[in-house]
Structures are given as structure tokens and as C-alpha cells.
BAFI-3210 file (N, C-alpha, C; in Angstrom, 3 decimals, decimal comma, padded with zeros to 6 digits):
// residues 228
n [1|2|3|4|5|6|7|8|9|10|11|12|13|14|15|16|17|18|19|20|21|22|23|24|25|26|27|28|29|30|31|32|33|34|35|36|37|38|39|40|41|42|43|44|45|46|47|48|49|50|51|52|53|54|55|56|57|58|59|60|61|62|63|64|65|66|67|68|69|70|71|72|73|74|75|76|77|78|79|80|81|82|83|84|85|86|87|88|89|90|91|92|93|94|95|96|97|98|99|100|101|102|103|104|105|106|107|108|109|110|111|112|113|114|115|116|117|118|119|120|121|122|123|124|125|126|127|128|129|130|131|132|133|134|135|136|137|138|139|140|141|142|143|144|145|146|147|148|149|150|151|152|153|154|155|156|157|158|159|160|161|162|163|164|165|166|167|168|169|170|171|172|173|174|175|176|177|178|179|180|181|182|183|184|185|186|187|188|189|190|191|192|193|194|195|196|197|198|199|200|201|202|203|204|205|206|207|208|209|210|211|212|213|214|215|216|217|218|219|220|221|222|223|224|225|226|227|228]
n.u [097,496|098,397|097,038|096,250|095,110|094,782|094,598|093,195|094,728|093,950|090,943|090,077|091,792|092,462|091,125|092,337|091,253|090,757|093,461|094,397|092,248|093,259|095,864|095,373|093,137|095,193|096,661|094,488|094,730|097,191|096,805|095,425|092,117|089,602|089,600|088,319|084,920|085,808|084,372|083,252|085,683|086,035|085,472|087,095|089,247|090,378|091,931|094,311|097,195|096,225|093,215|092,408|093,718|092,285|089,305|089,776|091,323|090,267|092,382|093,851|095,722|097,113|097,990|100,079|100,974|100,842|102,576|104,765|102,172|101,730|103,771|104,398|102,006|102,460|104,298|103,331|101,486|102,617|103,915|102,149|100,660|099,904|098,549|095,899|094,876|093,618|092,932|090,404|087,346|086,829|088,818|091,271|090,099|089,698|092,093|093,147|091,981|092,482|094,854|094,900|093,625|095,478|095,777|097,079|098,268|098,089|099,504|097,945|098,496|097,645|099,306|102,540|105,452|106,919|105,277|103,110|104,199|105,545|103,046|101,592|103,779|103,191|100,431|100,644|100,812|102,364|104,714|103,089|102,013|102,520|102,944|103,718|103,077|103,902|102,377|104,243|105,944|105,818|105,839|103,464|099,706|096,736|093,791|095,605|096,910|099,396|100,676|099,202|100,068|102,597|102,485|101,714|103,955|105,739|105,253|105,071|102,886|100,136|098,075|095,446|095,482|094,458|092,777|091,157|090,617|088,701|088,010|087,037|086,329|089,080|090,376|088,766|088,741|091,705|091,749|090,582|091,708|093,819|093,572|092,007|090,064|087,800|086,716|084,303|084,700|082,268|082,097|083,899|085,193|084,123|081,196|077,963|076,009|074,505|073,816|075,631|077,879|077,529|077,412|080,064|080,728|082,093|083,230|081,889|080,552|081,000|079,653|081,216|084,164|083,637|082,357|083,655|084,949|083,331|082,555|085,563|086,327|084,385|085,375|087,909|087,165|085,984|088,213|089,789|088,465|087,781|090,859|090,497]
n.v [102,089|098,823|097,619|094,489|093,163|090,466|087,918|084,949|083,272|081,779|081,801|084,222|086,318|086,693|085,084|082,329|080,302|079,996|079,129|077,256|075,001|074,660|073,773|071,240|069,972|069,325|067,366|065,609|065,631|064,757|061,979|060,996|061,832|063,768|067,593|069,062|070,975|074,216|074,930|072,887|071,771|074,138|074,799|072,815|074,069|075,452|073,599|073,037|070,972|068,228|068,429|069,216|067,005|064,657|065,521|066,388|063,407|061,470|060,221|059,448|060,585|058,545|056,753|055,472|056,486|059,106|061,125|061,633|062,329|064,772|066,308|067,138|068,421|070,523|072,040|072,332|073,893|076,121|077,189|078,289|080,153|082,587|083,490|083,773|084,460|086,442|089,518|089,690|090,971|094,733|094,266|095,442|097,958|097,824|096,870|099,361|101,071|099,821|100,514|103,463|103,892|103,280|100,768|097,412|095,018|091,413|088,712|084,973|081,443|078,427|077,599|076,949|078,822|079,494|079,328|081,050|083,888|084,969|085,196|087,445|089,326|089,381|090,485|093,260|093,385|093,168|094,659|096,840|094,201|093,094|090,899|087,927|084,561|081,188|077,517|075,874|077,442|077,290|074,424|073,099|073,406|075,191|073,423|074,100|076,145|077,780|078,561|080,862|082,661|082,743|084,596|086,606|086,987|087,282|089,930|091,484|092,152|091,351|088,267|089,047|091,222|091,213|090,371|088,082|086,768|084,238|081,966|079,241|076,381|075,072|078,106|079,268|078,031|077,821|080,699|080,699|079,412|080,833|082,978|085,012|087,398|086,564|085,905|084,711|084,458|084,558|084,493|083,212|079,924|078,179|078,307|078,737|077,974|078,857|077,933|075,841|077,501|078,986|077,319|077,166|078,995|081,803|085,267|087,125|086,967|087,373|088,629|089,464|090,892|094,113|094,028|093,456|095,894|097,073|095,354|095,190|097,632|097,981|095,914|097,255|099,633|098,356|097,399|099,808|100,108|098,946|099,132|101,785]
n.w [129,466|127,897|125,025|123,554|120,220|119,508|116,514|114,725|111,872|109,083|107,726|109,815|110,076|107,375|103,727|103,196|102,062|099,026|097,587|099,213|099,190|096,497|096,172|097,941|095,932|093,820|094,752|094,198|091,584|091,041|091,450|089,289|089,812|089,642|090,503|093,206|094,379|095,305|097,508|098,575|099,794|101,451|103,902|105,247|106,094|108,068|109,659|108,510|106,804|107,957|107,871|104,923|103,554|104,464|103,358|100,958|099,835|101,440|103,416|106,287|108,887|110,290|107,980|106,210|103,821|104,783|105,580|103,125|101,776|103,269|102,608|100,250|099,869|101,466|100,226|097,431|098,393|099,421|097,317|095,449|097,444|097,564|095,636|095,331|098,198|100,005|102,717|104,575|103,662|105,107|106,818|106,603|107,446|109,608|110,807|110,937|112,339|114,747|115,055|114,977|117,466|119,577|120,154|119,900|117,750|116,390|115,411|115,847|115,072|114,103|111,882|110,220|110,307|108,643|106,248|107,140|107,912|105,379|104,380|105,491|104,589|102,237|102,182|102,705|105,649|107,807|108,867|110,432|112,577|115,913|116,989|115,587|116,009|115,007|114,345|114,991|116,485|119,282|119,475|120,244|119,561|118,957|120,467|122,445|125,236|124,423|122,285|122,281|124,962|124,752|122,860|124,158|126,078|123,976|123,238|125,670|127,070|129,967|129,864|130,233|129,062|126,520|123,869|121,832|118,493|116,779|114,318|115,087|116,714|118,457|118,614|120,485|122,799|123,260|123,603|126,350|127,823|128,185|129,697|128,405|126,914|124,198|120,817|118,696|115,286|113,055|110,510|109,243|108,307|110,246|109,779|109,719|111,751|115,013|117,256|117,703|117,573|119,496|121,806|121,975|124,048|124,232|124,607|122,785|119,672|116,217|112,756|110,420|109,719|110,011|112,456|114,778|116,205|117,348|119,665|120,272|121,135|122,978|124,937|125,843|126,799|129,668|130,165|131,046|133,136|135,382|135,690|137,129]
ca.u [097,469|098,252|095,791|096,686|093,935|095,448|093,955|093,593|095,424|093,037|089,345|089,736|092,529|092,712|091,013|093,275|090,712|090,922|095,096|094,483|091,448|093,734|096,995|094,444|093,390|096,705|096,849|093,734|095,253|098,415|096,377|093,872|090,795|089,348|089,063|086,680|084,977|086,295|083,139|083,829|087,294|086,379|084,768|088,468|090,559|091,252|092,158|095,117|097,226|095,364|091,765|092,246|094,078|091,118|088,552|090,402|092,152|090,047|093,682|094,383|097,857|097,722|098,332|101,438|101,499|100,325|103,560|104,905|101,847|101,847|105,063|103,650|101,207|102,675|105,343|102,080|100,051|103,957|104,385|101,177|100,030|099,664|097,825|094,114|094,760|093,215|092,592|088,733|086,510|086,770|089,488|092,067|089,837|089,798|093,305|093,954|091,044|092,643|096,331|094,460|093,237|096,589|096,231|098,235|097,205|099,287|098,881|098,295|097,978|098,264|099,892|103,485|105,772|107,113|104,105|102,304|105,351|105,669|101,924|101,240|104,491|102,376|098,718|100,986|100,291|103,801|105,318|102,100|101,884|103,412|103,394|103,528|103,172|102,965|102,017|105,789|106,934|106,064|105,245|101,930|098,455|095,478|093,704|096,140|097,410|101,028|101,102|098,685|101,107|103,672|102,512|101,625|104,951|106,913|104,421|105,284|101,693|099,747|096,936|094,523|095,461|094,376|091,655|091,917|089,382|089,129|086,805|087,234|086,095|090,120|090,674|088,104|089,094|092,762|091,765|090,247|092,531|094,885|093,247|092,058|088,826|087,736|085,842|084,074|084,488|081,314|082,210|085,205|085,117|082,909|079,738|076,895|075,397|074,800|073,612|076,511|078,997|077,210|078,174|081,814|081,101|083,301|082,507|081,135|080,283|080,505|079,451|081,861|085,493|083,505|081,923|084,621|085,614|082,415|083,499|087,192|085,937|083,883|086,285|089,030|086,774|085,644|089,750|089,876|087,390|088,521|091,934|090,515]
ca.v [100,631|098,399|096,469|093,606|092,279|089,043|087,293|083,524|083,956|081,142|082,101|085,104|087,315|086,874|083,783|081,597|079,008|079,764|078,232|075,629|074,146|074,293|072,383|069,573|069,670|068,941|066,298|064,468|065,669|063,862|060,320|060,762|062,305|064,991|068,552|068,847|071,783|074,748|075,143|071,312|071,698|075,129|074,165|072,388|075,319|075,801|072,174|072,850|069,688|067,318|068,079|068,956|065,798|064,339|066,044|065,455|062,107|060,444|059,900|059,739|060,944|057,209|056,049|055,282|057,670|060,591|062,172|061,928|063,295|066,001|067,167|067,500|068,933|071,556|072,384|072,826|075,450|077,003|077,736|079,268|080,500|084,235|083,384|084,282|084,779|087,859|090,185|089,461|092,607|095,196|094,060|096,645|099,224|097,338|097,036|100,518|101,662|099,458|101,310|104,341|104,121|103,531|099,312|096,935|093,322|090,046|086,782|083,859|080,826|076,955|077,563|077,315|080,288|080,006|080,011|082,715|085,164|085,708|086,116|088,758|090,050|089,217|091,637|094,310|093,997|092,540|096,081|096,433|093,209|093,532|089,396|086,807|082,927|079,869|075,979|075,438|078,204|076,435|072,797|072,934|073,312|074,960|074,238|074,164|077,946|077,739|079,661|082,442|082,986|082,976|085,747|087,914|087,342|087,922|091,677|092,560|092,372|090,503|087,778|089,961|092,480|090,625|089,553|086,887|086,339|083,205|081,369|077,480|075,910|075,699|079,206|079,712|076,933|078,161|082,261|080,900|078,396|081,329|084,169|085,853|087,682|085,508|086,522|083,975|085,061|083,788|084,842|082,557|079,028|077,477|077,880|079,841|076,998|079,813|076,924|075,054|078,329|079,403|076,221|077,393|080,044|083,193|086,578|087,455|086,516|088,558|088,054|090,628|091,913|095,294|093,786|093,369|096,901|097,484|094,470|094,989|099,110|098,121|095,027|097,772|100,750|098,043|097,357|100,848|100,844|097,867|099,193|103,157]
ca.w [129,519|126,541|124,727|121,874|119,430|118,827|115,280|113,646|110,314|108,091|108,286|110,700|109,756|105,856|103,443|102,656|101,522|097,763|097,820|100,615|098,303|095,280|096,924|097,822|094,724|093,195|095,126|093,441|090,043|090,878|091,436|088,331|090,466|089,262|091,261|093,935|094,661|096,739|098,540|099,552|100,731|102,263|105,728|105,941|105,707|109,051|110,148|107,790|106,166|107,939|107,669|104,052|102,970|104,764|102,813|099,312|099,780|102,460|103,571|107,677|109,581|110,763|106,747|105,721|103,092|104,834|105,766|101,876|101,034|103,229|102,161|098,683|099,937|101,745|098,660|096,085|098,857|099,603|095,920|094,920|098,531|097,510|094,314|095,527|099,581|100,270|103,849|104,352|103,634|106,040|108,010|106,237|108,015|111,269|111,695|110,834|113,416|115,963|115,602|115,468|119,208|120,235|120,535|118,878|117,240|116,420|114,782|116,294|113,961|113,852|110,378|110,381|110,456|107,311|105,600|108,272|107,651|104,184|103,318|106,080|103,758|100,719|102,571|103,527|107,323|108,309|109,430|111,921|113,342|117,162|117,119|115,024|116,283|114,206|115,159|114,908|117,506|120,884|119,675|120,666|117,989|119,688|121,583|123,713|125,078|124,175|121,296|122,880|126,254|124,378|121,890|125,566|126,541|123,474|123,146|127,048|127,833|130,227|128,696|130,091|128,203|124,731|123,497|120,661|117,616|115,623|113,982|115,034|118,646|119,130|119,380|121,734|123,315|123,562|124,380|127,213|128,673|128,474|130,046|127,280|126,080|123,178|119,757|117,547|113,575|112,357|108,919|108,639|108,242|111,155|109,147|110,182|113,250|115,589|118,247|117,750|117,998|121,229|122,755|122,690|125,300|123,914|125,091|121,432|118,491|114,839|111,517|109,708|110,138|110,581|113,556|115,848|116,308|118,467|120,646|121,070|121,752|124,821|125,823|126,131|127,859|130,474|130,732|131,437|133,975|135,932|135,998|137,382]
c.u [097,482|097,075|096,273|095,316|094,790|094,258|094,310|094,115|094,146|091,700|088,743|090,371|092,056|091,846|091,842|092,600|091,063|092,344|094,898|093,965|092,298|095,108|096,176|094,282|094,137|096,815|096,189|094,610|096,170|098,235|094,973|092,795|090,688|088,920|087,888|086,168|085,546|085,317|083,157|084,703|087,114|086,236|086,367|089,394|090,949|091,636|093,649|095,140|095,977|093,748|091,533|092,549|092,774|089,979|088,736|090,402|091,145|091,263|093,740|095,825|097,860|098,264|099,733|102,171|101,474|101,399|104,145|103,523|101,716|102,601|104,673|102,875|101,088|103,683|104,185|101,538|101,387|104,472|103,110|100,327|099,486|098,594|096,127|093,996|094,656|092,470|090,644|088,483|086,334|087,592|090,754|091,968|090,045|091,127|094,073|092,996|091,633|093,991|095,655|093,657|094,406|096,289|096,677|097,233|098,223|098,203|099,157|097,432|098,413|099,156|101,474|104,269|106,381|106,299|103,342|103,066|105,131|104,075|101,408|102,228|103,785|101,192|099,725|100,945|101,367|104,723|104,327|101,730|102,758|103,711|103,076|103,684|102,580|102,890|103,389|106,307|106,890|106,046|104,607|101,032|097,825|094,567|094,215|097,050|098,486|101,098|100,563|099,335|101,903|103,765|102,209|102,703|106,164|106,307|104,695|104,424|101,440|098,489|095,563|093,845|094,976|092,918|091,699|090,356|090,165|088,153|086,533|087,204|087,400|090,487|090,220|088,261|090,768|092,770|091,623|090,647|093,673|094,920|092,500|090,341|088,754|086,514|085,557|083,857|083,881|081,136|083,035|084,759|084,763|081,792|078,963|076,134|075,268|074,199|074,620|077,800|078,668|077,294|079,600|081,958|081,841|082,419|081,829|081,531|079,896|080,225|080,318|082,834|084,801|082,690|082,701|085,098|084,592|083,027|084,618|086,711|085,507|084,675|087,584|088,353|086,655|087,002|090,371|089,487|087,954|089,589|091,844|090,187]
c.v [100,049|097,215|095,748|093,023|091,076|087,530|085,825|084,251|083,376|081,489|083,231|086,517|087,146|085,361|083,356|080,605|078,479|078,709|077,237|074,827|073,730|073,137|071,185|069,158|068,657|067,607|064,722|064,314|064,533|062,019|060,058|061,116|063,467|066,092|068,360|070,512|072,551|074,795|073,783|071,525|072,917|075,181|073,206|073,199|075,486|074,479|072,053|071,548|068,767|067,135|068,286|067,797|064,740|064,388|065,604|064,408|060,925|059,692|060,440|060,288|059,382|056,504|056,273|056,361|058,869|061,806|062,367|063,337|064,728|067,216|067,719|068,427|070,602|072,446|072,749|074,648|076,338|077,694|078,382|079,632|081,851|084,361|084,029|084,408|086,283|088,349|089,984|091,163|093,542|094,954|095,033|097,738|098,514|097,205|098,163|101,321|101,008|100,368|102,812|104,824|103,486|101,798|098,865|095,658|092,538|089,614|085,706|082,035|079,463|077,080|077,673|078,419|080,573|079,863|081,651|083,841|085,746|085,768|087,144|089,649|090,413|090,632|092,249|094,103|093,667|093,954|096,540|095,274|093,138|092,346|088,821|085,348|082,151|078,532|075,698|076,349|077,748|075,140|072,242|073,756|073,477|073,791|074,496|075,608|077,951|078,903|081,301|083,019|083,564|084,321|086,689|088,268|087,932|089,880|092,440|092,740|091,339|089,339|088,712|091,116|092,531|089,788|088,735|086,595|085,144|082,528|079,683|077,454|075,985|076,930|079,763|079,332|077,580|079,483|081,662|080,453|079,704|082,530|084,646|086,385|086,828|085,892|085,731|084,875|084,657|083,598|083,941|081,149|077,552|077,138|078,602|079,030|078,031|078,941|076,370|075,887|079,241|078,986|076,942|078,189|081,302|084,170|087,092|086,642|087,527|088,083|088,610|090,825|093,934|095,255|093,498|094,216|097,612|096,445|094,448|097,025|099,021|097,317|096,408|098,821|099,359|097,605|097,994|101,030|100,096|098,484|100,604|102,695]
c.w [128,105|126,377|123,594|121,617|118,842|117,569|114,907|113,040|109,328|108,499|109,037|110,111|108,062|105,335|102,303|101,579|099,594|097,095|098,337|099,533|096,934|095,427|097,124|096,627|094,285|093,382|094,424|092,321|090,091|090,981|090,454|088,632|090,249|090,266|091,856|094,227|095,251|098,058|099,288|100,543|101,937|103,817|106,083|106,358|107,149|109,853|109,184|107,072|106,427|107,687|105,846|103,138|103,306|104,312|101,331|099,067|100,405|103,411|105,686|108,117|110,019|109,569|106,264|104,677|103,610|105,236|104,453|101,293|101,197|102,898|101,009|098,719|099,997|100,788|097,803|096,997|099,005|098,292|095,323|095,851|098,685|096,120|094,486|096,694|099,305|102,265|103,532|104,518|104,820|106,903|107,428|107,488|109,771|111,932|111,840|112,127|114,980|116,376|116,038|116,745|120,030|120,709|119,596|118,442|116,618|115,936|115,641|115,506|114,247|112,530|110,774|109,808|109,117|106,444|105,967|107,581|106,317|103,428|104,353|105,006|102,634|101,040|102,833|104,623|108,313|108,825|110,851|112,777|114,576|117,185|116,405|115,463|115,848|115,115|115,464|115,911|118,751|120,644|119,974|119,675|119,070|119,742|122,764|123,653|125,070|123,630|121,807|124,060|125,857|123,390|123,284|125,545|125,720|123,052|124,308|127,314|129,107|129,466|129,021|129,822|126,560|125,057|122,236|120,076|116,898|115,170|114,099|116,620|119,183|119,203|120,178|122,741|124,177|124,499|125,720|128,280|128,966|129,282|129,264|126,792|124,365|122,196|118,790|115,870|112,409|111,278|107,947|107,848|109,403|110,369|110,018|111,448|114,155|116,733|118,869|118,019|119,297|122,521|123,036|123,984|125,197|124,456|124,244|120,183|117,041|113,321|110,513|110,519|110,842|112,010|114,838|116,682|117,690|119,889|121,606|121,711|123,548|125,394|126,596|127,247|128,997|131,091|131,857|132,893|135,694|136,582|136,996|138,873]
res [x|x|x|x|x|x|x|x|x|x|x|x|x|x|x|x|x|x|x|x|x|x|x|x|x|x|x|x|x|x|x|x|x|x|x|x|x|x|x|x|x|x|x|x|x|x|x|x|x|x|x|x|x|x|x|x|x|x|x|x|x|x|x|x|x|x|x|x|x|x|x|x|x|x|x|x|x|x|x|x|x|x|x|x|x|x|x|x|x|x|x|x|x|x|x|x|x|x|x|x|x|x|x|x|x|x|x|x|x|x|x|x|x|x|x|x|x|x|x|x|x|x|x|x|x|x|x|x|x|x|x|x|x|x|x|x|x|x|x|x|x|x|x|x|x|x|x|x|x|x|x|x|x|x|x|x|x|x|x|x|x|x|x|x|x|x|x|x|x|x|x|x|x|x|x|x|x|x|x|x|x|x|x|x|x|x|x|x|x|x|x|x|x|x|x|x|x|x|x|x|x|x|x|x|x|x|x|x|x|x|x|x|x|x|x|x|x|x|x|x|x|x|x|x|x|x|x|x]
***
């Protein structure tokens, strides 16, 4: 029986935050305002453009400028997007422990695909990845389950064959609308609220990339068991 570990990309799979925070940035630079922290901007990182222009700018998607600036925006983080994105600690070993029991694992990301693509190219992990889906491949942004169906169907699984980690109420939100075993990544960019991430309801919750591996282990034996 196949099994897919299907991953966020920002906050879950790899952190992006260090790039994201610096494109905002830019943005002040370019209107006289001086840098803001990353540790500011970072709690945005997975809300992409809009929650960081939000964070930086104070700037809405209803403001007139906000499609200029996102363009800008997205041109600054598209040109130095590999600059300090790095695979979070321990998840090297986790995705090599997951091929090594004979399951597979995908991306599934609000980020669009031509960003997504070429920095899995950038971590190495673009040769093992069975799926890749960005915000741009169905036309639907968790939490709605577009993008997660659609990564079942382009893998040849069923959704109840995947289980899906992420670290933001929409991906829990999405796993679950879609079928899907569902894995909060307490490590990411939620924030540590362990009140407030118990509300979501997921089947688990981890603090560490090396914490998952116990998780997706028993999600898959109880697959097993189910299916005997």
C-alpha cells in the first residue's frame, strides 16, 4: 500500500523566513523606513505577500498600491530567495527515513510554483519529491482542499493515503477538509500557543522535524492494520 507525507514548504518543510523578512524589508528601504526586525516579520512568513506587506508597510490588498507593490515585492524575494533559505534541522534525515520505508512525500504550498520549484532545486530535494503544488496550480489558497486533492490525484494515491504537516490553522484546516491525516509543525511559524494550536484539532502535534517520524510511523502501521 502506498503512503505520501505531503509537507507546507514556508515554516514546515524548509525556513524561508530569513528572504521573506528581507524582501519586505526592501520594501521599507525603498520609501525611507528603516529595516524592521526579522523576528517581527517572522510570525508573517507563512501568510506570504500579503501578510508580510502587512507587517512591513501596514499596506492592505484593498490599497491601491498594493498590487504594484506586490510585484516589487515578489521580484526582490525572487532574486535573492536562496540567499539564507535553509531545510529546517533534521528534516534531511526525515525525508531520507521516510524513502527509506518505502513511502513517498510531496509539497504542498500556498507559494507559487515558480518560486516553490526552483528552491526545492536550490535544498537538493527536487529529484525526491513525488508532488509538487503551488497556490497558482488549482486557483485556490488553503484553506481550501484544492491544492491537497489535487496533489493525491496527480501521485495516484487516495487522500487517505497522505497525511499532510504544516504549521498554520490553514493547513489543518485544508488536510482535513480533504481527507487527510493532519500534523501541526509547532516549530514553524505559528508560535509556541499550545492552547491556541489544540484548537485546530489535527491528529498531532510536533515540536521538531525529528518528531514527525514517530507520528507518520504509527499513522502508516495503523494504515496497515485497517487495510489487513
Amino acid at each position: 500500500m502506498r503512503k505520501l507525507v505531503l509537507f507546507d514548504f514556508d515554516g514546515t518543510l524548509a525556513d524561508t523566513a530569513p528572504d521573506l523578512a528581507a524582501a519586505a524589508n526592501q520594501q521599507r528601504v525603498r520609501r525611507g523606513l528603516d529595516p524592521l526586525p526579522e523576528a517581527h516579520l517572522r510570525p508573517w512568513s507563512s501568510y506570504g505577500a500579503r501578510g508580510l506587506l502587512k507587517a512591513a508597510l501596514d499596506i492592505e490588498t484593498d490599497d491601491p498600491e498594493y498590487d504594484s507593490v506586490r510585484q516589487q515585492f515578489l521580484a526582490d524575494y525572487e532574486a535573492g530567495m536562496t540567499t539564507h533559505t535553509k531545510l529546517f534541522d533534521g528534516m534531511t534525515d526525515l525525508l531520507a527515513t521516510i524513502l527509506a520505508h518505502d513511502m513517498e512525500w510531496g509539497i504542498v504550498t500556498n507559494k507559487a510554483e515558480y518560486l516553490a520549484r526552483p528552491q526545492a532545486v536550490h535544498l537538493g530535494i527536487d529529484a525526491d519529491c513525488t508532488v509538487l503544488v503551488g497556490g497558482d496550480t488549482t486557483g485556490h489558497l488553503k484553506p481550501h482542499p484544492a491544492s491537497l486533492l489535487h496533489a493525491a490525484k496527480q501521485a495516484g494515491v487516495e487522500t487517505w493515503q497522505c497525511i499532510y504537516v504544516g504549521d498554520d490553522e490553514r493547513d489543518i484546516l485544508a488536510g482535513k477538509a480533504a481527507g487527510m491525516a493532519t500534523v501541526v509543525a509547532a516549530y514553524g511559524y505559528c508560535g509556541p500557543e499550545t492552547a491556541t494550536i489544540r484548537g485546530w484539532q489535527a491528529d498531532a502535534i510536533v515540536d521538531s522535524p525529528a518528531a514527525i517520524w514517530p507520528v507518520v510511523h504509527q499513522w502508516a502501521k495503523e494504515l496497515v492494520e485497517k487495510a489487513s
